[in-house]
N, CA, C and O of each residue as an XYZ file, in Angstrom:
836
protein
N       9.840    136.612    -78.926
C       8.637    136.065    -78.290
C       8.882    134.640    -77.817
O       8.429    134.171    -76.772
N       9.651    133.999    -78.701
C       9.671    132.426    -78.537
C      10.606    132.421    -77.049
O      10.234    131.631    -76.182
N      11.910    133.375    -76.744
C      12.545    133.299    -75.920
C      12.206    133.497    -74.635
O      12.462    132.814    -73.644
N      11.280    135.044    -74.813
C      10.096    135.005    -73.355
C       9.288    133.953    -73.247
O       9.146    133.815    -72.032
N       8.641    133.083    -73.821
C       7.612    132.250    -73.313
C       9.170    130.701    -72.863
O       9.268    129.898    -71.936
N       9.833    130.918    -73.786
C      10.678    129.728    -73.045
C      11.114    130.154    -71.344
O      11.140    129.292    -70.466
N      11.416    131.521    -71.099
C      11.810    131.676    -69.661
C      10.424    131.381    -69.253
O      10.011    130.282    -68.884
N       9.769    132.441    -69.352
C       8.574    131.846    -68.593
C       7.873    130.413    -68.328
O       7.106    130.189    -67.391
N       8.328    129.347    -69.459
C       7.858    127.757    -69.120
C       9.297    127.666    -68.023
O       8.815    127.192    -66.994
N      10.359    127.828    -67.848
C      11.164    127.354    -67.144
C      10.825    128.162    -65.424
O      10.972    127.601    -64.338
N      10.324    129.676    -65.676
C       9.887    130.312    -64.071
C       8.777    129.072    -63.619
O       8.904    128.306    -62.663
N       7.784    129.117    -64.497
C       6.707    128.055    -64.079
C       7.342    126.772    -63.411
O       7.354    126.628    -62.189
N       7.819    125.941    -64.207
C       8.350    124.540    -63.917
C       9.173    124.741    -62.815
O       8.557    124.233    -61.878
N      10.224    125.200    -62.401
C      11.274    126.244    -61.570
C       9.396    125.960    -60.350
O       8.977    124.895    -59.897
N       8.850    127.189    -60.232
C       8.284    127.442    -59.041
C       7.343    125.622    -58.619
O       7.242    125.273    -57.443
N       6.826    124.800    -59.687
C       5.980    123.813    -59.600
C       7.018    122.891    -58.903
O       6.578    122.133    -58.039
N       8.569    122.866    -59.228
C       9.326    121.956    -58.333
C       9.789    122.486    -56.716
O      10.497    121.967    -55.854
N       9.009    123.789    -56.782
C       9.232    123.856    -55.358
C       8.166    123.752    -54.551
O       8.272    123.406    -53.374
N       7.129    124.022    -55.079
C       5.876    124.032    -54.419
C       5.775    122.236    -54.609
O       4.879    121.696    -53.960
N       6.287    121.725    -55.105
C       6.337    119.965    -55.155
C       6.347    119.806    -53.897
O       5.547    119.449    -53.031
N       8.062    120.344    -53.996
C       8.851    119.638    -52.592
C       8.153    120.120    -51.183
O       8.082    119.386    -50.198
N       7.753    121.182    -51.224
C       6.707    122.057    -50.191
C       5.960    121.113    -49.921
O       6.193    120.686    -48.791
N       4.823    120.359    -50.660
C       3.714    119.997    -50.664
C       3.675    118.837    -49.594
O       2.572    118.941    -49.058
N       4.227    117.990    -49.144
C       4.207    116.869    -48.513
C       4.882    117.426    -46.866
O       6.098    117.595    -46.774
N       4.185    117.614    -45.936
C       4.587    118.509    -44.358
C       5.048    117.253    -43.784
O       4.800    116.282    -44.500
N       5.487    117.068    -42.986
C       6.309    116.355    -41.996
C       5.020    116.129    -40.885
O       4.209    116.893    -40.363
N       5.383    114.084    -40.786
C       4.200    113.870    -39.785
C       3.975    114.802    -38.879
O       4.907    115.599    -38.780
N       2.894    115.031    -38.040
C       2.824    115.521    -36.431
C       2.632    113.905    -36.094
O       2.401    112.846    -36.677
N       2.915    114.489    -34.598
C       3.309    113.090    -33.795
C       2.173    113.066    -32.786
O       1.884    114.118    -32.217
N       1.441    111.840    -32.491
C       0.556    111.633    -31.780
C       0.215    112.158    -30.538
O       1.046    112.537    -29.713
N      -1.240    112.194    -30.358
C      -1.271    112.798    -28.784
C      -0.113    111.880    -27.613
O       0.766    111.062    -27.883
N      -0.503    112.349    -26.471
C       0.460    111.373    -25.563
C      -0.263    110.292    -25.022
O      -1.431    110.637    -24.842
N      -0.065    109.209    -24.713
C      -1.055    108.160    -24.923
C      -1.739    107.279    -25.630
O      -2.329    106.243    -25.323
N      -1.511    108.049    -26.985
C      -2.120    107.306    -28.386
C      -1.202    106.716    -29.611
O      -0.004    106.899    -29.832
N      -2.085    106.015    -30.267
C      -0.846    105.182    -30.918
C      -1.591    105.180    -32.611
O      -2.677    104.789    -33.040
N      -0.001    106.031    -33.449
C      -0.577    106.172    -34.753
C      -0.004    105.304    -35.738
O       0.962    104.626    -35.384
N      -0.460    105.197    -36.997
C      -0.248    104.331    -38.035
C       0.257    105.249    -39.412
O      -0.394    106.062    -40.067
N       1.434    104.866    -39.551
C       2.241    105.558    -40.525
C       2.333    104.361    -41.309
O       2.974    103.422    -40.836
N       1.774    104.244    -42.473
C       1.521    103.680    -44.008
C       2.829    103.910    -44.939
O       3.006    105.037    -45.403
N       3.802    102.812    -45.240
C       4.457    103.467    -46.256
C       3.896    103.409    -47.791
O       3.793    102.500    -48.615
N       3.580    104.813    -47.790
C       2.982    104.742    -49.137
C       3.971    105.862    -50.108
O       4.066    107.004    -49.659
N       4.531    105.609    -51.122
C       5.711    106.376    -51.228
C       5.054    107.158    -52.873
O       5.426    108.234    -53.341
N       4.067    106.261    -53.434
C       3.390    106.754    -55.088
C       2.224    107.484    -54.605
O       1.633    107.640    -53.536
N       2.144    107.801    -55.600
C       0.203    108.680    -55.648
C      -0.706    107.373    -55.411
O      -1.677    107.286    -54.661
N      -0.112    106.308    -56.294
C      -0.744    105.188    -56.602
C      -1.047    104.093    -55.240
O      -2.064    103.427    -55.047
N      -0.190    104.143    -54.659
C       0.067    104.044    -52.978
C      -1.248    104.394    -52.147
O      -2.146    103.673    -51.714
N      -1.009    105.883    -52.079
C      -2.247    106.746    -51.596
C      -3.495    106.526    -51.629
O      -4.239    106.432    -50.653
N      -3.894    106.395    -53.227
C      -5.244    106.092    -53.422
C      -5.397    105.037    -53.396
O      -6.410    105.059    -52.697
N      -5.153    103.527    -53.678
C      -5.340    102.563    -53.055
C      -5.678    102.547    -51.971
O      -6.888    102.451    -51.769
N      -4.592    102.650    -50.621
C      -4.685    103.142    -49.364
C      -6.038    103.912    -48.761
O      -6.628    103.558    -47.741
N      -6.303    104.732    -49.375
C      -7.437    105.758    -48.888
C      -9.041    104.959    -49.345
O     -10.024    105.016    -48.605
N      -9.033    104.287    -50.605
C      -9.976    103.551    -50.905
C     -10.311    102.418    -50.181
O     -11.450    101.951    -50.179
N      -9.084    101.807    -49.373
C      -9.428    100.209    -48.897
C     -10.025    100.930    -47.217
O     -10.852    100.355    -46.509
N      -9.472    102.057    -46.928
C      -9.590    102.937    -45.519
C     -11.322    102.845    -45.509
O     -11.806    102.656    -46.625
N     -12.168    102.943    -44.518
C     -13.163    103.815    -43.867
C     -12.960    105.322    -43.697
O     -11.985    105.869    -43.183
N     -14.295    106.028    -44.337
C     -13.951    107.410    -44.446
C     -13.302    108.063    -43.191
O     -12.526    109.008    -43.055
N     -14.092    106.949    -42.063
C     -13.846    107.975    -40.761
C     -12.421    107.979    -40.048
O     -12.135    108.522    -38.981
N     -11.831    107.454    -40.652
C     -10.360    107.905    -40.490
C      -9.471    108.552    -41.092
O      -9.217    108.562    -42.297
N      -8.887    109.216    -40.075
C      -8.168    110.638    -40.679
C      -6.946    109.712    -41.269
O      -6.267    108.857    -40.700
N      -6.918    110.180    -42.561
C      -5.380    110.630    -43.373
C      -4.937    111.412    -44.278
O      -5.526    111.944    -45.219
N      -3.655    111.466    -43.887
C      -2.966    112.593    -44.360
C      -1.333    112.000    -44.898
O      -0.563    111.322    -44.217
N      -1.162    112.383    -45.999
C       0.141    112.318    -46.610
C       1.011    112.698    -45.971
O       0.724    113.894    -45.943
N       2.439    112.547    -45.061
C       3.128    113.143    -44.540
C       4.861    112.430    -44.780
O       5.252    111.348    -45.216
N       5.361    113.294    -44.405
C       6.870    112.868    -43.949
C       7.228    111.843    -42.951
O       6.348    112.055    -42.116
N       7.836    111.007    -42.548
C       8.172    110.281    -41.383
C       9.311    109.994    -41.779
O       9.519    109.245    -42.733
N      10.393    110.676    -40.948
C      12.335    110.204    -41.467
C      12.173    110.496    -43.144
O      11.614    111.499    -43.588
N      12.793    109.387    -44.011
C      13.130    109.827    -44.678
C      12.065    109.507    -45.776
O      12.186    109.880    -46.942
N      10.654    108.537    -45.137
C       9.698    107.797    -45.891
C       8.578    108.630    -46.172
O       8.271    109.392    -45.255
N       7.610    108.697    -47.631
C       6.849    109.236    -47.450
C       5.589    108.510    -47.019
O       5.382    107.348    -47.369
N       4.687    109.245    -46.204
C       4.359    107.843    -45.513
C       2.338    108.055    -45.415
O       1.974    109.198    -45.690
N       1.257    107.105    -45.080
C       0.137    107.708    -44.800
C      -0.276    107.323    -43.685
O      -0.423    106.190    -43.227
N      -0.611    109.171    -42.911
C      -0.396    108.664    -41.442
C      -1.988    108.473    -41.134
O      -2.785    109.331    -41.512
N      -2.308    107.597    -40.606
C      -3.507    107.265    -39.792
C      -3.899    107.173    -38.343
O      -3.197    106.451    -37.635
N      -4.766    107.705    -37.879
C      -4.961    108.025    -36.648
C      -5.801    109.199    -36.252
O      -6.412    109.982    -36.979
N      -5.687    109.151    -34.707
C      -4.820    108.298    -34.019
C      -5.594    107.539    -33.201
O      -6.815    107.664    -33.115
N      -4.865    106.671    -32.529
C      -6.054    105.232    -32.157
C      -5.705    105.491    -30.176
O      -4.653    105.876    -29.668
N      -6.588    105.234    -29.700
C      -6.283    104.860    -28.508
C      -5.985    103.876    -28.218
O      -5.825    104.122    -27.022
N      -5.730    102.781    -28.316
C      -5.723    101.343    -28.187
C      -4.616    100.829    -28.687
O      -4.141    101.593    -29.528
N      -3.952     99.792    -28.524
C      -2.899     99.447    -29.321
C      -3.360     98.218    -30.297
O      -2.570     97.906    -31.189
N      -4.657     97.463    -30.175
C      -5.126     96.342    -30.882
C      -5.381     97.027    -31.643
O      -5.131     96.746    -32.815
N      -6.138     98.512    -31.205
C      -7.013     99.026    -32.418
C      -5.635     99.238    -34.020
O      -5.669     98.885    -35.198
N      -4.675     99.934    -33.218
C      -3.589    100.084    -34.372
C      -2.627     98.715    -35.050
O      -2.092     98.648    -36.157
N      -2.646     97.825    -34.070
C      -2.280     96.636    -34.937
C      -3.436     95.977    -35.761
O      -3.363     95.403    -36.847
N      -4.581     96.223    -34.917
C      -5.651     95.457    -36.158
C      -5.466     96.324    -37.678
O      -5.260     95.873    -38.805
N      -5.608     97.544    -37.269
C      -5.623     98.443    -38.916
C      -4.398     97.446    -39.564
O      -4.646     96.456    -40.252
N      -3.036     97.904    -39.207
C      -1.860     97.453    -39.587
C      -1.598     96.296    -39.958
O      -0.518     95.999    -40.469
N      -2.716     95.327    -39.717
C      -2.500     93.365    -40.008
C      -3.492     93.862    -41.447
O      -3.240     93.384    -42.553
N      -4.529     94.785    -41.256
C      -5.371     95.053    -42.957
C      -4.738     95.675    -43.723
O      -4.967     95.392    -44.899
N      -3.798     96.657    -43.493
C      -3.730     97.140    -44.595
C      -2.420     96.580    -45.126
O      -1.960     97.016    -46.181
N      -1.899     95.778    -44.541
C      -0.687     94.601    -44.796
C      -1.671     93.512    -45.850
O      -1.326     93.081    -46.950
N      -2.890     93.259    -45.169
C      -3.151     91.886    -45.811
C      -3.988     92.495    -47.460
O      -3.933     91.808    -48.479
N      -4.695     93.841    -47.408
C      -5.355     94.137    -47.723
C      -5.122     94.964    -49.175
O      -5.699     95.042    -50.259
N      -3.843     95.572    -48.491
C      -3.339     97.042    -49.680
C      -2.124     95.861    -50.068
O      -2.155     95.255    -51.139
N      -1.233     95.673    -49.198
C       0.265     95.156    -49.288
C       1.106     96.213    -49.090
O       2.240     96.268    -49.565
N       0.522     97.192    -48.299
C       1.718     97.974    -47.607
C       2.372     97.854    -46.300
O       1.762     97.323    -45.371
N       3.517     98.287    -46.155
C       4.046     97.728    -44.294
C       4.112     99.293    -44.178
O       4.436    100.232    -44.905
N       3.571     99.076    -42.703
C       3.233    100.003    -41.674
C       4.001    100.124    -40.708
O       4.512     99.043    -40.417
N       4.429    101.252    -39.846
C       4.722    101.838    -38.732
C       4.008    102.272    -37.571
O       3.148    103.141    -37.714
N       4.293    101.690    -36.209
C       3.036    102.106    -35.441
C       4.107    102.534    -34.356
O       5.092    101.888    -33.999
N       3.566    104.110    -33.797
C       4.533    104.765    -33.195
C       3.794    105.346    -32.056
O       2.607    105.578    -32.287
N       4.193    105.604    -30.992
C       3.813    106.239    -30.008
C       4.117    107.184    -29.187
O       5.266    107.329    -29.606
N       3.995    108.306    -27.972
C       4.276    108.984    -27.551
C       4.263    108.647    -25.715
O       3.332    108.489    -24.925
N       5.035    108.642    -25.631
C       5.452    108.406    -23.844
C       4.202    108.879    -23.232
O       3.694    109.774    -23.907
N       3.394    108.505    -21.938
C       2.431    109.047    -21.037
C       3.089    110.052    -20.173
O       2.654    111.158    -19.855
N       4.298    109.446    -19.816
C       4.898    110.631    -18.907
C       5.862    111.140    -19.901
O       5.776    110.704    -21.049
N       6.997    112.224    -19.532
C       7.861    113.219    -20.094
C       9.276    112.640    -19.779
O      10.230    113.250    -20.264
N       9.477    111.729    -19.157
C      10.811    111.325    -18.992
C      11.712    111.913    -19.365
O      12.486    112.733    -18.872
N      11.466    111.009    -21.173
C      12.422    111.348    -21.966
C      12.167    112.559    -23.233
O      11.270    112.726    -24.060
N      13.432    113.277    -22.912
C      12.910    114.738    -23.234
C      14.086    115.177    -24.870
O      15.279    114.899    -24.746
N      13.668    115.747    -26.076
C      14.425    115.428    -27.061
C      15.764    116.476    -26.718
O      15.444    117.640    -26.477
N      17.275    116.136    -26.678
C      18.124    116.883    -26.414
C      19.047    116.761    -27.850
O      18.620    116.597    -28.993
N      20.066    116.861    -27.519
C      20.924    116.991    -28.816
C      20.992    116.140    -29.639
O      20.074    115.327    -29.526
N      21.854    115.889    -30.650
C      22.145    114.683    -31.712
C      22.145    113.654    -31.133
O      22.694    113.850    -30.048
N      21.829    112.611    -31.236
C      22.366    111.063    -30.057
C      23.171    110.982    -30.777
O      23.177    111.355    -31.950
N      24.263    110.299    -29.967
C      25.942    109.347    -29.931
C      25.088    108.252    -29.767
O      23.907    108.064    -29.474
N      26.172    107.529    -30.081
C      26.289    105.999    -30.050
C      26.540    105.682    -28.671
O      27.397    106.335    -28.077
N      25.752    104.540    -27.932
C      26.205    104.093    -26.516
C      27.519    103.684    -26.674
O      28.166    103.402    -27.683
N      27.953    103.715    -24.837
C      29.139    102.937    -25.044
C      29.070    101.746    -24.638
O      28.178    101.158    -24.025
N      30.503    101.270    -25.177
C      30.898     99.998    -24.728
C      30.031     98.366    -25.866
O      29.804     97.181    -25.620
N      29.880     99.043    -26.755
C      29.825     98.181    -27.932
C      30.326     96.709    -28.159
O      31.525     96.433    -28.168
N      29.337     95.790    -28.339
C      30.344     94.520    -28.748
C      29.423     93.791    -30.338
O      28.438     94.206    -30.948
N      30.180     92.765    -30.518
C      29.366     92.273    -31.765
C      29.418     93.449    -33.086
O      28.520     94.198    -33.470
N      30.224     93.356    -33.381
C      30.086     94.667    -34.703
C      30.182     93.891    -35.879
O      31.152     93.281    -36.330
N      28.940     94.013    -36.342
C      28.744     93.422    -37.794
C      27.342     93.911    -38.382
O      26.196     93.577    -38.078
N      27.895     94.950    -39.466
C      26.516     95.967    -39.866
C      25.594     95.017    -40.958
O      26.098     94.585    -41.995
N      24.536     94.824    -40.670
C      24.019     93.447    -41.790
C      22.199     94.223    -41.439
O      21.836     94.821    -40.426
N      21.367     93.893    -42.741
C      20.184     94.396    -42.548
C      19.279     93.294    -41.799
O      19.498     92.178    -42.272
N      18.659     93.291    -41.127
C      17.628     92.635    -40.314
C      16.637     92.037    -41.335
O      16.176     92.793    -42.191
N      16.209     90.508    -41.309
C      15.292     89.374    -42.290
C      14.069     90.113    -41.551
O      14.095     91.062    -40.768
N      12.880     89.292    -42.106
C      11.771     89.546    -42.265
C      11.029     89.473    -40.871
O      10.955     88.377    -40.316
N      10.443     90.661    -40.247
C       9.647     90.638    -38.904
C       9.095     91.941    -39.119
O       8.649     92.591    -40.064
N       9.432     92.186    -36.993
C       9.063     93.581    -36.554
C      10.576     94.032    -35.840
O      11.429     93.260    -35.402
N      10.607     95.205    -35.865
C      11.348     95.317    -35.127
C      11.508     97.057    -33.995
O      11.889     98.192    -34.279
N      11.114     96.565    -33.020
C      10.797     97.693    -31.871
C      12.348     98.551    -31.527
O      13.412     98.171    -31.038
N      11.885     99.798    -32.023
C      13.094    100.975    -32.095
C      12.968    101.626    -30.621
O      11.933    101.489    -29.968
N      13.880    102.212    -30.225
C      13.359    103.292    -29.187
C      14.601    104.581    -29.832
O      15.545    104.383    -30.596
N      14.283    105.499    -29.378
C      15.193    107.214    -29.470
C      15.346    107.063    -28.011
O      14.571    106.829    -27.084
N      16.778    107.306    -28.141
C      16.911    107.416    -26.825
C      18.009    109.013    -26.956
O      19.108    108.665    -26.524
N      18.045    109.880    -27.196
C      18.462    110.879    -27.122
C      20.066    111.251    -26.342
O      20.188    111.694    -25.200
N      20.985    110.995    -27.121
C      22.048    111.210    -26.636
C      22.235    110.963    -25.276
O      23.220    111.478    -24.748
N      21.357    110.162    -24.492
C      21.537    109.410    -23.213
C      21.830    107.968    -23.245
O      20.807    107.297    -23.384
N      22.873    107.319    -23.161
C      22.919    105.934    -23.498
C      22.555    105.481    -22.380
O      22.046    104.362    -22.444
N      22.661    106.150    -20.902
C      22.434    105.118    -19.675
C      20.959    104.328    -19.716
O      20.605    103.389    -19.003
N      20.129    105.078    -20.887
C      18.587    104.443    -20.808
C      19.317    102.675    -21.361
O      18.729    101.610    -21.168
N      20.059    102.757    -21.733
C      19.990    101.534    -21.881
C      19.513    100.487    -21.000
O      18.696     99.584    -21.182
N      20.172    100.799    -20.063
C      19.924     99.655    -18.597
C      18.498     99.674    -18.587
O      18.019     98.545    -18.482
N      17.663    100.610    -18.664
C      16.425    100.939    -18.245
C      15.613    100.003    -19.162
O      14.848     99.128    -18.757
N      15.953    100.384    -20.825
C      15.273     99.421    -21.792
C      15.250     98.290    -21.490
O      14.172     97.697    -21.435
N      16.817     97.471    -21.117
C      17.129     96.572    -20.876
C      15.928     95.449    -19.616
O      15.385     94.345    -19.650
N      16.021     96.414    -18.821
C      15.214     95.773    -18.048
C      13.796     95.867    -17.820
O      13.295     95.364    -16.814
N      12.933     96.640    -18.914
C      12.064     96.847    -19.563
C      11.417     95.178    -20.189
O      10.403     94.563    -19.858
N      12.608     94.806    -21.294
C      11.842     93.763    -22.210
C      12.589     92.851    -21.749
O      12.492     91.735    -22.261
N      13.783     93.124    -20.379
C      13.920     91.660    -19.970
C      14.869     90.738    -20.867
O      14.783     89.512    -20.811
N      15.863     91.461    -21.775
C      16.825     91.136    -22.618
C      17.894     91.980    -22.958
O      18.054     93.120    -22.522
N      18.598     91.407    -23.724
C      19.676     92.487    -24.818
C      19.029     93.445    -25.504
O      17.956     93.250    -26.075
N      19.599     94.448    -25.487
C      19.681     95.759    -26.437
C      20.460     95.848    -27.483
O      21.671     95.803    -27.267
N      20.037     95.981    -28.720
C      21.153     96.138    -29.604
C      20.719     97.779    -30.096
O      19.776     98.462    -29.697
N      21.871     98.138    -31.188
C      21.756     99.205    -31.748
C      21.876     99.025    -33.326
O      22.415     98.122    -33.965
N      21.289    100.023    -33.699
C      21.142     99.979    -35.102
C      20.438    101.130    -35.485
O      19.775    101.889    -34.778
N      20.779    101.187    -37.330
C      19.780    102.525    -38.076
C      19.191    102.099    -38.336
O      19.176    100.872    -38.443
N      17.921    103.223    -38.727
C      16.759    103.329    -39.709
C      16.318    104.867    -39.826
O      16.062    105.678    -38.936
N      16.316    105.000    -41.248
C      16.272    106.019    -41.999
C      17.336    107.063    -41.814
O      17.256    108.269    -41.580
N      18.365    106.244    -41.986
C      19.962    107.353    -41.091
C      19.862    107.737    -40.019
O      20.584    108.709    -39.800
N      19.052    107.291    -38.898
C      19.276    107.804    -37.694
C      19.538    106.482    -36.895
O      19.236    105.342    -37.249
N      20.111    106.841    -35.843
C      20.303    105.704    -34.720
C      19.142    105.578    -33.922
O      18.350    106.431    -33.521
N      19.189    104.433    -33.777
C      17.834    103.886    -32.609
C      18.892    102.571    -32.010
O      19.833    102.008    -32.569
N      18.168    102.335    -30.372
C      18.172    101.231    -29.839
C      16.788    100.457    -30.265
O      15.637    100.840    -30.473
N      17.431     99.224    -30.296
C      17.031     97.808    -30.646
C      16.037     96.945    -29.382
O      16.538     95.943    -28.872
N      15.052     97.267    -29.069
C      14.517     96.661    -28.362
C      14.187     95.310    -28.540
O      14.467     94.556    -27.608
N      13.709     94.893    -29.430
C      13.031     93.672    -29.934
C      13.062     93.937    -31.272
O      12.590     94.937    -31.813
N      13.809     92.731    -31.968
C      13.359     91.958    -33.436
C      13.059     90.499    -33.169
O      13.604     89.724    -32.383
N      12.004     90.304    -34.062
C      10.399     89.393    -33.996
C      10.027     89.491    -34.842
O       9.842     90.473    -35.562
N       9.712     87.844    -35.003
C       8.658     87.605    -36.276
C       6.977     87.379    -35.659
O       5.910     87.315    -36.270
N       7.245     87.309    -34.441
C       5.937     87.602    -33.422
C       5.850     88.315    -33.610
O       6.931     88.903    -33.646
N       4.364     89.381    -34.033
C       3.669     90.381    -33.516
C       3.537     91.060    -32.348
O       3.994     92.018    -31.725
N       2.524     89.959    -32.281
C       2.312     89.874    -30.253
C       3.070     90.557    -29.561
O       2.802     91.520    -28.842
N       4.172     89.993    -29.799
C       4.956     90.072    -29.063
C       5.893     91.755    -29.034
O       6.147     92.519    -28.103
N       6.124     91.796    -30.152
C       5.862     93.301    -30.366
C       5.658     94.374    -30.357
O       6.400     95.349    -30.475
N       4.050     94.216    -30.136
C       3.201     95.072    -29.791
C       3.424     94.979    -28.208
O       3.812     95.970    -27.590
N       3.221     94.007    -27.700
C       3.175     93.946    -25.928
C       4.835     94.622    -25.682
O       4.994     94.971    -24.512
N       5.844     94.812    -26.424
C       6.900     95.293    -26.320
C       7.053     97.161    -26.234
O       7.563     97.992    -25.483
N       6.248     97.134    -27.529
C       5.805     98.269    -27.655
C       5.032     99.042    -26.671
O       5.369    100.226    -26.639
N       4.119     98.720    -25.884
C       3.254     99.046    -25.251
C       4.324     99.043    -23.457
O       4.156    100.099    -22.847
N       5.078     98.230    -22.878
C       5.980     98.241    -22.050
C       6.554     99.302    -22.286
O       6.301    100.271    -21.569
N       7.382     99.400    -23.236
C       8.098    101.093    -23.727
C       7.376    102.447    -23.675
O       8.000    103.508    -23.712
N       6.216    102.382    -23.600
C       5.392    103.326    -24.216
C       4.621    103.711    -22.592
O       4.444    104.898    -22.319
N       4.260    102.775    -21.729
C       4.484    102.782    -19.938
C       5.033    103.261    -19.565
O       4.793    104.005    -18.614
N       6.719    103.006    -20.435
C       7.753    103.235    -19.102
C       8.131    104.723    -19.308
O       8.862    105.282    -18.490
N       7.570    105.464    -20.548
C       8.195    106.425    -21.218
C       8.807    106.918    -21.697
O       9.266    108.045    -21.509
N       9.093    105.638    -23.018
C       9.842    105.643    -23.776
C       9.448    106.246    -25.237
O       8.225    106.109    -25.285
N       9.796    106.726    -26.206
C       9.305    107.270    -27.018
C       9.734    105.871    -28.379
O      10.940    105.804    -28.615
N       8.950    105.000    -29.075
C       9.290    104.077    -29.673
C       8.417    103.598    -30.521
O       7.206    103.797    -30.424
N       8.888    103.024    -31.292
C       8.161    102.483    -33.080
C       8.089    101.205    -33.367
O       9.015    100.625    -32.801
N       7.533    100.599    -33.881
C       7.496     98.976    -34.554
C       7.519     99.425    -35.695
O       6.604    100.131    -36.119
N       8.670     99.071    -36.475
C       8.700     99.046    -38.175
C       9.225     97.661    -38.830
O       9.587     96.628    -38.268
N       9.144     97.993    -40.244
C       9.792     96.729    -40.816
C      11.157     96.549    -40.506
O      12.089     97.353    -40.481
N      11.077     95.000    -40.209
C      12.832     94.750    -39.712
C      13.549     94.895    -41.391
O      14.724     95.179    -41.625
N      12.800     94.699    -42.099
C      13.954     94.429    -43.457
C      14.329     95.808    -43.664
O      14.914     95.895    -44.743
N      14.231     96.984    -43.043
C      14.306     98.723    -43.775
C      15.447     98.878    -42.586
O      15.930    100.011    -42.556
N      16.135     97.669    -41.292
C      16.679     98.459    -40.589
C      18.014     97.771    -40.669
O      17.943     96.617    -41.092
N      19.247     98.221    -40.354
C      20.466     98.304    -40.277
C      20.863     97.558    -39.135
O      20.409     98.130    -38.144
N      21.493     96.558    -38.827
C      21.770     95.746    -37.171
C      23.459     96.144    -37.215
O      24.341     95.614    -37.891
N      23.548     97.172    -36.327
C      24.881     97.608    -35.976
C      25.351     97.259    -35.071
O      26.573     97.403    -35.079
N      24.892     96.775    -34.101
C      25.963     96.433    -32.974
C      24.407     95.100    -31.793
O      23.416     95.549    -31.217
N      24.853     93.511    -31.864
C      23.700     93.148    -31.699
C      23.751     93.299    -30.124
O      22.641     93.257    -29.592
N      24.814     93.463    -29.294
C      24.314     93.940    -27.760
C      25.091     95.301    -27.280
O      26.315     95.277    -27.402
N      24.541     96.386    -26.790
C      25.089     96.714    -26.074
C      25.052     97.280    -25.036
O      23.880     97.317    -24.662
N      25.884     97.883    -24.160
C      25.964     97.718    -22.732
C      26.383     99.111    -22.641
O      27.167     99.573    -23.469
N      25.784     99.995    -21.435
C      26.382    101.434    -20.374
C      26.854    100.702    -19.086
O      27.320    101.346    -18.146
């Protein structure tokens, strides 16, 4: 008897660690046009804080984002509207936020693994100090570079976050600035994020197609 109820506590525990890992779905990604707020909230303890300091009338939901577990909020039409949330629940909870968007037009369309651009200079892998820092996916097309490039009117660098590669649009301890970065990308139809600079990887600080 003692041996059946021991399998059976281990089938139980066994099925509760899968229905765990089940339990948390992978963000959905914003309408096109709109701009959402991904919360890193990684505890339970996270969550409910989070959801308590929130207004009911905003949707959230526990989700996946890369490799963070995260609380996504949204989605906002506006881009003040999503940096205002994002300056509260920074000042408010003490969590850092992600504010991500979806291209108006289709430009850029998701294709295979991205490579690394070419023609690389500056190689020195070091994590990025304290800001924002504006990602773009650029999908195994490096020629967008030029395009970014002349987008924000500067250098492009490259770098990770959350093991994946992104171009480097802007790192800033400006907001503002940021966001108005963000929002240029998000025009031109670019698919791109403002996250914490301290979570990202600076791999290569310019580079060039």
């Amino acid at each position: 008897m003692s041996t059946t109820s021991f399998a059976y506590a281990l089938l139980i525990g066994g099925m509760s660690s899968v229905f765990a890992q089940q339990a948390i779905p992978v963000c959905q990604p914003p309408n096109v046009g709109e701009y959402l707020l991904l919360v890193v909230s990684p505890t339970a303890n996270n969550q409910k804080q989070l959801r308590s300091a929130l207004p009911s009338e905003l949707k959230t939901i526990t989700c996946k984002y890369l490799n963070e577990t995260v609380t996504r909020v949204g989605d906002f039409n506006k881009i003040d509207d999503a940096n205002r949330w994002a300056r509260y629940v920074s000042n408010i909870v003490g969590l850092s936020a992600i504010i991500t968007t979806r291209p108006t037009t289709p430009d850029v369309q998701a294709q295979s693994r991205p490579q690394p651009p070419q023609q690389t200079v500056s190689y020195n892998p070091q994590a990025l100090g304290e800001g924002y820092a504006v990602l773009v996916d650029y999908y195994n097309r490096p020629e967008l570079v030029n395009t970014v490039q002349q987008l924000v009117g500067g250098n492009v660098g490259f770098v990770s976050y959350g093991q994946r590669p992104y171009l480097l649009a802007v790192y800033t301890t400006n907001q503002t600035e940021a966001y108005n970065t963000l929002q240029k990308l998000n025009n031109g139809g670019f698919i791109a994020s403002i996250v914490d600079s301290r979570k990202v990887i600076l791999l290569r600080s310019t580079v060039r197609f």
